[in-house]
NUKEZA-763295 format. One record per residue (C-alpha): residue number from 1; residue in three letters; y, z, x. Coordinates in steps of 0.05 Angstrom, whole numbers, m for minus. Layout:
BEGIN
NUM,ALA,Y,Z,X
...
END
This chain:
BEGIN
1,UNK,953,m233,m3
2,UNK,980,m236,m74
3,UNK,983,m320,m62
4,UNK,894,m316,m51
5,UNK,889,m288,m127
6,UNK,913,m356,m145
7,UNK,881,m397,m91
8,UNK,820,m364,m100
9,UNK,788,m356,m173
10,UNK,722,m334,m169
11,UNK,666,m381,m186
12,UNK,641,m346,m236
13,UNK,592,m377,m289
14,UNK,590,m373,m360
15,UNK,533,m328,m392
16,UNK,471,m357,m380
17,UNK,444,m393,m434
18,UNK,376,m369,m426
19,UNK,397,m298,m420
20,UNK,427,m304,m484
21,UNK,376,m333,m522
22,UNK,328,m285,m495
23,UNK,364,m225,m537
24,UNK,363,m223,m614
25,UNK,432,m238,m641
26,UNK,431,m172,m677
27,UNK,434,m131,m621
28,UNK,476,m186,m581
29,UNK,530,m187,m622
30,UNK,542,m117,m648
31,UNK,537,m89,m576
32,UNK,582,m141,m545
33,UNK,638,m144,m602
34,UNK,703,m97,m593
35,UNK,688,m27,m622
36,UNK,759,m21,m644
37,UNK,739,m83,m696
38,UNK,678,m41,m723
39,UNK,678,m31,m805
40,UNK,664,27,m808
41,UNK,683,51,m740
42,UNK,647,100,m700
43,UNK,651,167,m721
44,UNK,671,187,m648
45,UNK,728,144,m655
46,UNK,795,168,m694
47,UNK,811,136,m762
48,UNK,838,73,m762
49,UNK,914,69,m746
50,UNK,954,34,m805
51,UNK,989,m5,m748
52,UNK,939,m34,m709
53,UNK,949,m3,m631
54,UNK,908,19,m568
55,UNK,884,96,m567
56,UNK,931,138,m540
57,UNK,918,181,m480
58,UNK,896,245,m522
59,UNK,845,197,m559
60,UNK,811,174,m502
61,UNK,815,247,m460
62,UNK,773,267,m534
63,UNK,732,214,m534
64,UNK,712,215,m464
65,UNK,690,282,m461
66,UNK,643,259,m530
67,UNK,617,204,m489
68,UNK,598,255,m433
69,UNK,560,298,m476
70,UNK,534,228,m513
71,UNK,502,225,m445
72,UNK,483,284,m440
73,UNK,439,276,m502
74,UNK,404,208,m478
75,UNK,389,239,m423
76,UNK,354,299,m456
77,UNK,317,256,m505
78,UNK,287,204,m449
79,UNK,261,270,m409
80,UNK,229,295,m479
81,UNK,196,225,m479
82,UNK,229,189,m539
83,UNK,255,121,m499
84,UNK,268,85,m554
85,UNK,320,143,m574
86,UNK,358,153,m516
87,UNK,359,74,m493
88,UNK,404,78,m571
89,UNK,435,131,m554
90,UNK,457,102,m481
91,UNK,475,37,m511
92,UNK,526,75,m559
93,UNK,563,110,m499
94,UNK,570,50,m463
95,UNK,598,6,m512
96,UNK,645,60,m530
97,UNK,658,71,m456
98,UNK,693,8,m450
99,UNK,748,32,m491
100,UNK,761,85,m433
101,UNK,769,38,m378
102,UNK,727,m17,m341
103,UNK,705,30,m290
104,UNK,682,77,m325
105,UNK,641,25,m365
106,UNK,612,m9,m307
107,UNK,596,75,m279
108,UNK,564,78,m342
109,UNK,519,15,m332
110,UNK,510,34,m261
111,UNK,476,100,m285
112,UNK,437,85,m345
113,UNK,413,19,m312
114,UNK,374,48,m254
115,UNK,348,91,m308
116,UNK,322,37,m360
117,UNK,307,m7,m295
118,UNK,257,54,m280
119,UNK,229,49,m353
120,UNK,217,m21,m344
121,UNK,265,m33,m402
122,UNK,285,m107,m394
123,UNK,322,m123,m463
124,UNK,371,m71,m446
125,UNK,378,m88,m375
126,UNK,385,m165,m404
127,UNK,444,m142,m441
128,UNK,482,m90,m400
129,UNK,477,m156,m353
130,UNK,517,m201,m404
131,UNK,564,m141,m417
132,UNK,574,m149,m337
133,UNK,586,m218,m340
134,UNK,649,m223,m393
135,UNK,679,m166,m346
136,UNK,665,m202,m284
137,UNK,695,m272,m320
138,UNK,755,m238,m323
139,UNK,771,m211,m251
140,UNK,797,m251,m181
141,UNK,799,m237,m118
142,UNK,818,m209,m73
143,UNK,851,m170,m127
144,UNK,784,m138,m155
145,UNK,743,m143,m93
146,UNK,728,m73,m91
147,UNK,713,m66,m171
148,UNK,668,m133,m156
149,UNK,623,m110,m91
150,UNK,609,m50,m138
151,UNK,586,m91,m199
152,UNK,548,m134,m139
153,UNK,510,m66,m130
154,UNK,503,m63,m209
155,UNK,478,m137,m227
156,UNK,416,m123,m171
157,UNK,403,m53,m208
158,UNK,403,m106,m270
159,UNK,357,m142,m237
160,UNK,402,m197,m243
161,UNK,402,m218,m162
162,UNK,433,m286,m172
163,UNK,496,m257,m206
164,UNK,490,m210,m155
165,UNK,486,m264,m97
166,UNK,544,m305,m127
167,UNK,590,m246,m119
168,UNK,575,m237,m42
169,UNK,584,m301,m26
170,UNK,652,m298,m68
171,UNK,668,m234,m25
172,UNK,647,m272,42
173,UNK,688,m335,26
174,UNK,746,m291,2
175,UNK,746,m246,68
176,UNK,733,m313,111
177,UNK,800,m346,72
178,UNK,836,m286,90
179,UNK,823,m277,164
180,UNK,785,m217,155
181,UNK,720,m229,209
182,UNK,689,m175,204
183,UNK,689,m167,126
184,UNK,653,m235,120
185,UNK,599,m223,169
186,UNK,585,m160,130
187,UNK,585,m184,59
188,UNK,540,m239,93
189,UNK,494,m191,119
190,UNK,494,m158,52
191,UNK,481,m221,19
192,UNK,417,m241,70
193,UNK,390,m162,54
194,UNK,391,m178,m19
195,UNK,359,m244,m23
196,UNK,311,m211,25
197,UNK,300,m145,m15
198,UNK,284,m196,m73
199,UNK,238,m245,m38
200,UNK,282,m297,m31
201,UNK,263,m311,38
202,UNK,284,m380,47
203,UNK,350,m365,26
204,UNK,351,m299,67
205,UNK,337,m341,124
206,UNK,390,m391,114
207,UNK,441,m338,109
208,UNK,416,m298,177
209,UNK,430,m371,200
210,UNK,509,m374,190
211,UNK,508,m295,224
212,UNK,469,m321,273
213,UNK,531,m377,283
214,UNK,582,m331,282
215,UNK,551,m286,335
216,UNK,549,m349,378
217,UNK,620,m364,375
218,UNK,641,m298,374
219,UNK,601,m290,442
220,UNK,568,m222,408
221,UNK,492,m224,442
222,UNK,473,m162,410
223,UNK,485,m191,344
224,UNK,457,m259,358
225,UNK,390,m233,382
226,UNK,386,m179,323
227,UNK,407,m236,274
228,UNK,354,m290,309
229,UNK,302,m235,298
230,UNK,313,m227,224
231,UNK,331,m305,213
232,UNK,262,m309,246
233,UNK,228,m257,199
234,UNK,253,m285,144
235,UNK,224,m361,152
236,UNK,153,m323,168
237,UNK,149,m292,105
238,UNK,173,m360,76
239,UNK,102,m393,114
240,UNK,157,m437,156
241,UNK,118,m424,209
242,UNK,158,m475,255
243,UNK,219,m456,238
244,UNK,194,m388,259
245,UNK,180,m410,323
246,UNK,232,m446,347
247,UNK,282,m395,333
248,UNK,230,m344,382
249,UNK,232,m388,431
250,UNK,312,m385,430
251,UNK,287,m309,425
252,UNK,251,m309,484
253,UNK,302,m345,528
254,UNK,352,m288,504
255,UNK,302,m229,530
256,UNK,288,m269,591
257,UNK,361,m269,611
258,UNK,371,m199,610
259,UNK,325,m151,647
260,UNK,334,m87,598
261,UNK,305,m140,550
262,UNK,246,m155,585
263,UNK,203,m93,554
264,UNK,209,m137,483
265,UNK,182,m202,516
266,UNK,112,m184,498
267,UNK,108,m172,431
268,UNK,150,m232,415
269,UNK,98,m275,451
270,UNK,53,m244,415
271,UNK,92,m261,350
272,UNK,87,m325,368
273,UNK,20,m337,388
274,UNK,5,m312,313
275,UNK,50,m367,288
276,UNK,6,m418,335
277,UNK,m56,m392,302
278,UNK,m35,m391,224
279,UNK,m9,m469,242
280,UNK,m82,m487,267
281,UNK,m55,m499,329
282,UNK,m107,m460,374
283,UNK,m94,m483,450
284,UNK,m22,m460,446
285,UNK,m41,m401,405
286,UNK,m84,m381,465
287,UNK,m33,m388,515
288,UNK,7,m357,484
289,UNK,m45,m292,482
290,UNK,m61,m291,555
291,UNK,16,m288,562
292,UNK,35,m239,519
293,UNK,m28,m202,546
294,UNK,m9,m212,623
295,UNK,70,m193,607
296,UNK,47,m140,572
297,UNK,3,m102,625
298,UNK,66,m112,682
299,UNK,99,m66,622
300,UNK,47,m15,611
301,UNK,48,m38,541
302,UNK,m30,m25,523
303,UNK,m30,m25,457
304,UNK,7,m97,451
305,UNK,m43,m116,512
306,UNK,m100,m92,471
307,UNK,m80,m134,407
308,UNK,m70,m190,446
309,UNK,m139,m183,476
310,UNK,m171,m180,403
311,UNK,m137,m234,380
312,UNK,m153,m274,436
313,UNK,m230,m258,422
314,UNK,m231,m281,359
315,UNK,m208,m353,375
316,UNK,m257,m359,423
317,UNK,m314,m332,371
318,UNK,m290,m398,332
319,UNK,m299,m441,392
320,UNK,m360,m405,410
321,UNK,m344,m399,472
322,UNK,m374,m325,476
323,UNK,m380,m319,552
324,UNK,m302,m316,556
325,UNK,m305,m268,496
326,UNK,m351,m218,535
327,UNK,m306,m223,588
328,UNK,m247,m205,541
329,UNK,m277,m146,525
330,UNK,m289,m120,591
331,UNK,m218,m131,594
332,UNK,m204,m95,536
333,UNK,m256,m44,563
334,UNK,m205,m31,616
335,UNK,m146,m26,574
336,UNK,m167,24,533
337,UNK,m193,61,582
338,UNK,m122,58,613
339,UNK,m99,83,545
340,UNK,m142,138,543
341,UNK,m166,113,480
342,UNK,m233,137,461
343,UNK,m235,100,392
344,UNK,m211,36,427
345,UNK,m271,38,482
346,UNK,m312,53,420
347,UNK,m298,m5,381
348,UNK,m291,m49,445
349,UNK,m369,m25,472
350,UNK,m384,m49,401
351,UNK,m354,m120,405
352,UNK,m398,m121,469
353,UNK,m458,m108,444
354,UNK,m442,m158,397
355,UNK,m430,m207,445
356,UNK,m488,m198,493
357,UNK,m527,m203,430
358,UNK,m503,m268,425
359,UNK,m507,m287,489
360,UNK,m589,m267,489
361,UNK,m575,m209,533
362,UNK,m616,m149,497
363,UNK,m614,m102,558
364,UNK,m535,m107,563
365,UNK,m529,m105,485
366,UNK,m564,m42,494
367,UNK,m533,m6,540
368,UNK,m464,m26,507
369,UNK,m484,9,443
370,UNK,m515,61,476
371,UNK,m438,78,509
372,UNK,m416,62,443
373,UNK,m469,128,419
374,UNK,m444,164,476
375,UNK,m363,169,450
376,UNK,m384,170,372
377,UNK,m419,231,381
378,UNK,m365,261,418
379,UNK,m310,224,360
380,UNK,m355,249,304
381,UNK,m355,170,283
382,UNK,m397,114,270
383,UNK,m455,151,308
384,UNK,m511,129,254
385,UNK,m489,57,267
386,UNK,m496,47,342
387,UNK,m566,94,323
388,UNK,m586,24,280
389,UNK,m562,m17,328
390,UNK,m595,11,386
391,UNK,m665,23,334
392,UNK,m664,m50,313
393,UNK,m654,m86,382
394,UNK,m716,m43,407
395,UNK,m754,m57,349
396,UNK,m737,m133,359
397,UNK,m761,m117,429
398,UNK,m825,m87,426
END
């Protein structure tokens, strides 16, 4: 293993330029320069040696338990309200902490960073972030894999995600040069939950990709399916709403193939009837609804059914083709009746009325609101609209 830290440096990049830029040089400088070098030095450090050498281990036993109660004071003056104070007072421990140890330094980030993150403090964040990046320039794997997936978890509190990113896909190309399977697929998944967490959704998607890949030669269905899913997810919420599609149809064959899968056929077709409709592409949209519907009545799935049944409706309300959308919701009717949902065969005698109004059918629009009246009084809802309803079409009739 000792051979990879050689083989494998990490591709680390230098401080970003515009990161840099973005912080004054008077507070860049100072905080990033060696304490030890200070004129004068910090009172919580010792005097100056005469021969220049590291603290000893009583020094930094002393100094660490001033840095704790340092803390200890940031913390008291951020609760009292006086930011500005404390974020001073926290960047003074955690330069000093760095003359403790790097772990303790990038603890002391870690905690004072989801704090300032909270406070919406971005110059500090901006520079704990560079701080993170001359430590990080320094380390290789696999040697400091464990100190790196921790400063990983730091850089995101940062809100530095692409430093953050880099470092799992060191981790996942260290682990995969190693022979270590199962350590790559889960920095991988880590990675595709960040970019994810962050919006990223294209490159979410194109990391679910290579898990879904490995799945696939690895012969792991479970994984494949769950990984097709979120690939899928992902490429939605990036509006590829093809890409979406063909990886549910590879979905759907999946579910289709194994009976104790079946009960998640429906709402997948329904996932992809949606896609249909948000690409214009109405015909297959539509199919795709009375399938989803049909598959999901064999599985007692109602409430999928009875989505499926609105959505249907209001394609054909586009078309106009409102005979087939009164016969919908009779369907629907049914369903929730089935479901024993009284607010579903309220809203549904509604959409009737609605669409025997339409249709020119004023007795039929009237007796569908007048059901309608019937389970609002009973649901304590809506009961003075179907009363206007049923007022105005017997006006317009008289």
């Amino acid at each position: 293993m000792g051979s990879l830290s050689v083989a494998i440096a990490l591709t680390l990049s230098t401080t970003p330029l515009a990161l840099a830029q973005a912080l004054r040089p008077e507070v860049r400088f100072p905080f990033l320069a060696d304490p030890l070098q200070d004129n004068p030095l910090d009172p919580l450090l010792p005097p100056r040696p005469t021969v220049s050498r590291p603290l000893s281990p009583l020094e930094l036993y002393a100094l660490e338990q001033e840095l704790d109660q340092l803390a200890l004071e940031a913390i008291a003056l951020d609760e009292a309200g006086e930011l500005e104070a404390a974020r001073l007072v926290w960047r003074r421990e955690i330069r000093l902490r760095r003359l403790v140890g790097i772990d303790a330094e990038l603890a002391a980030i870690g905690r004072v960073g989801q704090v300032l993150r909270d406070r919406n403090a971005t110059p500090d964040l901006q520079l704990y972030a560079l701080r993170l990046d001359e430590i990080r320039a320094d380390l290789t794997l696999p040697d400091d894999a464990d100190r790196l997936e921790g400063m990983a978890t730091t850089y995101e509190v940062l809100g530095d995600v692409d430093a953050a990113a880099e470092i799992r896909r060191d981790l996942a190309d260290a682990a995969l040069v190693g022979g270590d399977g199962a350590e790559h697929r889960r920095q991988l998944d880590a990675l595709a939950v960040l970019r994810a967490d962050w919006f990223y959704f294209p490159e979410a998607a194109q990391v679910y990709g290579e898990l879904v890949a490995l799945a696939q030669t690895g012969g792991n269905r479970d994984d494949e399916i769950r990984y097709l899913g979120l690939q899928a997810e992902n490429l939605e919420e990036a509006q590829d709403f093809a890409g979406a599609i063909a990886l549910q149809q590879r979905l759907l064959t999946l579910y289709q193939s194994d009976e104790s899968l079946w009960p998640q056929i429906a709402a997948l077709q329904h996932r992809v009837a949606n896609n249909y409709r948000t690409l214009g592409d109405l015909d297959t949209a539509s199919r795709q609804y009375q399938i989803a519907y049909t598959n999901a009545i064999e599985q007692q799935q109602l409430e999928v059914a009875a989505i499926a049944i609105n959505d249907l409706a209001e394609i054909y309300k586009t078309l106009g083709r409102w005979a087939d959308v009164g016969y919908l919701y009779e369907q629907l009717l049914l369903v929730e009746q089935q479901a024993h949902s009284a607010y579903g065969m309220m809203a549904a005698y509604d959409q009737l009325g609605q669409v025997h109004e339409q249709l020119g059918a004023t007795p039929s629009a009237l007796a569908a609101y007048r059901e309608g009246l019937v389970l609002a009084r009973v649901l304590g809802s809506q009961q003075t609209y179907f009363e206007e309803q049923i007022a105005r079409l017997l006006e317009e009739a008289s």
